[in-house]
N, C-alpha and C positions, 0 to 999 in steps of 0.2 A: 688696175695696177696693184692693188692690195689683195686682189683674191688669193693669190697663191700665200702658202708655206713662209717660202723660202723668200720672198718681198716684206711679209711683215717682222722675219725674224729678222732680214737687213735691216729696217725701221728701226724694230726695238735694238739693235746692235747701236746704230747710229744714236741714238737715244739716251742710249746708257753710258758710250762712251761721252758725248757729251757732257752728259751730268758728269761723270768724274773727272775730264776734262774741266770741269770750273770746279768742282772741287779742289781738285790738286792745284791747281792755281790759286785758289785761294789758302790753302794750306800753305804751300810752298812760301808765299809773299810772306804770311802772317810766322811760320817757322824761320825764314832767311831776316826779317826784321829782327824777330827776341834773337837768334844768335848774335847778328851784327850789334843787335844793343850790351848783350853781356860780355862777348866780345873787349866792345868797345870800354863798356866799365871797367873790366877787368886792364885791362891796359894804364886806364887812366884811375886808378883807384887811390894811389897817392898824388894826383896831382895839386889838388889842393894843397896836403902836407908841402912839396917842395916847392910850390908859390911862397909860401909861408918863408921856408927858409931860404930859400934860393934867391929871394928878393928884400930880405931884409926887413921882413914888414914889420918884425916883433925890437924894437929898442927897449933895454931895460925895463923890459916885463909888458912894455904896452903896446900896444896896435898902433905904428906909423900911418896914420890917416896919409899924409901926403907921400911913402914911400904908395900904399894903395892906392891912391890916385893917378900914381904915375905906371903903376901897373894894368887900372882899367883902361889909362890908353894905348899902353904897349899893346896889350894883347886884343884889342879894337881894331888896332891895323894887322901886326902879325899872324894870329890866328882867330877870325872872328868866328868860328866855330861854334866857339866857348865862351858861353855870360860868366861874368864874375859876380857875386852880391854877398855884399856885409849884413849879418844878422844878429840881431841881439839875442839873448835867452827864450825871448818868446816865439821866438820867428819871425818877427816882424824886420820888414827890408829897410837897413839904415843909409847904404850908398849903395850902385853897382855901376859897370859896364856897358848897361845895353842903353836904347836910345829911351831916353824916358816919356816921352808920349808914347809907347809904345809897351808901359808897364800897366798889367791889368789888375795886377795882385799887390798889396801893400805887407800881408803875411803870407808866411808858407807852414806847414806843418811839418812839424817837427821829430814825426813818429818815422817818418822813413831815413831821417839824417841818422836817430839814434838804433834804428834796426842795423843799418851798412856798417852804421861805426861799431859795433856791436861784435860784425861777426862782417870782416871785409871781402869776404870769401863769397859772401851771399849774391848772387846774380840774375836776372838783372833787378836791381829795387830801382822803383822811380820814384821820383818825387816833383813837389808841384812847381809848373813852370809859371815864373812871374809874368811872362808873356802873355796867360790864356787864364782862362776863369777854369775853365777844366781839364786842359790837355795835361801829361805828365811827361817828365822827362828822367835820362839817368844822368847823376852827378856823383862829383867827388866833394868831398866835406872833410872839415877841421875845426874842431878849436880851436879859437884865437882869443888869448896872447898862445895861452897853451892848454894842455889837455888837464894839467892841473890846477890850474886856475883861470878856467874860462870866462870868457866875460861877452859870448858869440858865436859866430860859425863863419866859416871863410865856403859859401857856397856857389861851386861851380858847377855849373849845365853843359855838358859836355857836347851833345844835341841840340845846340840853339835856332837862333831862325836862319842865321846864313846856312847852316849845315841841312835844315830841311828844306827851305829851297833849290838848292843843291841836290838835294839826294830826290827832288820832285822834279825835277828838268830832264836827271840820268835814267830817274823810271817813264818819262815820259818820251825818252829819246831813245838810244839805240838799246839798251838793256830790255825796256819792253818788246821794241822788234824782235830781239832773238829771243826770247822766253817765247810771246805768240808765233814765229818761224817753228820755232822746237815743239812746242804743243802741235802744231796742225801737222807738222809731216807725225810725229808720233802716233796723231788718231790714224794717220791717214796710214800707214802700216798696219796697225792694229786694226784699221775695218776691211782693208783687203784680205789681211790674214784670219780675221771672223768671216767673210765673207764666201772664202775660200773652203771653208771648216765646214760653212751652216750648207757650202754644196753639195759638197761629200757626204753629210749627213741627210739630205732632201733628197740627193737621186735614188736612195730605193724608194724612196717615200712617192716619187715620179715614176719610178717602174712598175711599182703597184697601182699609182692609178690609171694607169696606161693598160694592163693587166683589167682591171677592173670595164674601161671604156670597150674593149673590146670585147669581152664578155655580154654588157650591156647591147651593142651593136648587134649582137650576133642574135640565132635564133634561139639559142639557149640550149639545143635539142643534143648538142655534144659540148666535151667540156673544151675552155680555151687551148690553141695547138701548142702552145707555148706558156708553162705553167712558173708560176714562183719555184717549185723544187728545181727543172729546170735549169734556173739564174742562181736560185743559193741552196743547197743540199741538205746544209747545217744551218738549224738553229742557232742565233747567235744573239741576240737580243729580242723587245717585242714586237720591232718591224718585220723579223721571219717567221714570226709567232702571226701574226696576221696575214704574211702574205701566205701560210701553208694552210692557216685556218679559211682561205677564201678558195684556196684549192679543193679543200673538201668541200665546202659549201657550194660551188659551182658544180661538182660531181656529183653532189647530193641534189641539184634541182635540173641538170643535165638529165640525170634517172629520172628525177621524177614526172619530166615533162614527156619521158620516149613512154612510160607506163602509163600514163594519163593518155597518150595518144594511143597503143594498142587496146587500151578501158576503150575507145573513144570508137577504134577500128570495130572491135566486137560486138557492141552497143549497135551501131550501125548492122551488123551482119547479119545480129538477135533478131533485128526489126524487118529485113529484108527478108528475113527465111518465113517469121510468122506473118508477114504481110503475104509472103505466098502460100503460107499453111491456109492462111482464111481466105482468100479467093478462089481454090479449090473446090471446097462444099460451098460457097455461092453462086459459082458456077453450075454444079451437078444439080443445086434447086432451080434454079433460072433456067435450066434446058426440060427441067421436069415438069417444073407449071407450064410452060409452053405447049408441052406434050400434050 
């Protein structure tokens, strides 16, 4: 099955598209993720800020602990997407939102809250998730009481664990079917249409050796009745470059075998004539000793 040509450049067709086929899949995932994450930052870039204001959490310059507490349960039920956590100067977690056995981190670092804050435009920064010893997540950050006299950070995870459970069930559900749907008709186009291509380009390559078999076949003593010039007139690549280069070469050993056979004729003729040149005068002596 692999002798011919045109089976193993199917192969390596099949082969190649594969490999890009997981390529591009894994591209694509690991590309449609940082969108959806910068995306999603960008959208939620103030939301910190209007927690801050929008719930009242700042009284006469200080941090309503109990307006926030009434905040990590509203948005616990409303939208649990989103962790909330109170941080002092250092980054160390003073309260939050999420369930506390389920907190792995006691500090977070503080180089990516002051990167975002810095320059809000910047997409996506992550920063550390209090859930994981090493996963990272994108958030929104603030100052609290305020940005002139901080005394913390109002930091929220906008990717929290309901959101990646969620987004782990949708890649595992129909969104996968049709990304894998869309990938295999895609190869499968693409290797009919290679397939199609490496035909067109193998049948002179089949003409010739079909050209070639018969020649072989034959007794060599005339050239083949049916030559490459023939089938293609014009040079046009280095497939007619060999097959007009095997036309001379078949012409060239067609001659050489009819001359080798009339060497071969004469040789033979040389030896019959002298074979009767010298039986002559053995003759004329054999009747003469007799005598």
């Amino acid at each position: 099955m692999l002798k011919t040509l045109y089976t193993r450049l199917a192969l390596g067709l099949f082969l190649l598209l594969l490999a890009v086929g997981l390529l591009y899949t894994f591209i694509s995932l690991y590309s449609l993720r940082e969108y959806s994450a910068s995306v999603n930052q960008a959208l939620h870039r103030d939301l910190a800020q209007n927690l801050v204001s929008d719930r009242n959490l700042v009284s006469e310059g200080q941090l309503d602990r109990s307006a926030l507490e009434e905040l990590f349960a509203l948005y616990m039920t409303i939208n649990p997407s989103i962790e909330i956590y109170l941080l002092d100067l250092d980054g160390s977690i003073l309260s939050y939102s999420a369930d506390p056995e389920k907190i792995k981190r006691k500090q977070v670092s503080l180089e990516p809250l002051h990167r975002l804050m810095e320059d809000m435009d910047l997409y996506p920064v992550l920063g550390d998730d209090p859930r994981s010893h090493d996963r990272q997540k994108i958030f929104s950050v603030t100052p609290v009481p305020s940005v002139e006299n901080p005394d913390g950070y109002l930091y929220v995870v906008l990717r929290g664990e309901e959101y990646d459970a969620a987004e782990t069930l949708a890649r595992s559900g129909q969104m996968l079917e049709l990304s894998v749907w869309a990938l295999l008709i895609s190869l499968a186009v693409v290797m009919v249409a290679g397939l199609a291509i490496f035909r067109l380009l193998t049948r002179r390559l089949t003409d010739l050796t079909q050209l070639v078999e018969a020649f072989e076949n034959s007794d060599m003593t005339q050239k083949p009745p049916v030559t490459w010039r023939d089938k293609r007139p014009e040079i046009r690549d280095e497939i007619d470059y060999l097959g007009v280069t095997f036309d001379d070469m078949a012409q060239r050993i067609a001659t050489q075998i009819e001359q080798l056979t009339e060497k071969d004729a004469q040789r033979r003729q040389l030896v019959a004539q002298v074979s009767h040149d010298l039986r002559t005068p053995l003759a004329s002596m054999q009747v003469i000793s007799k005598a």
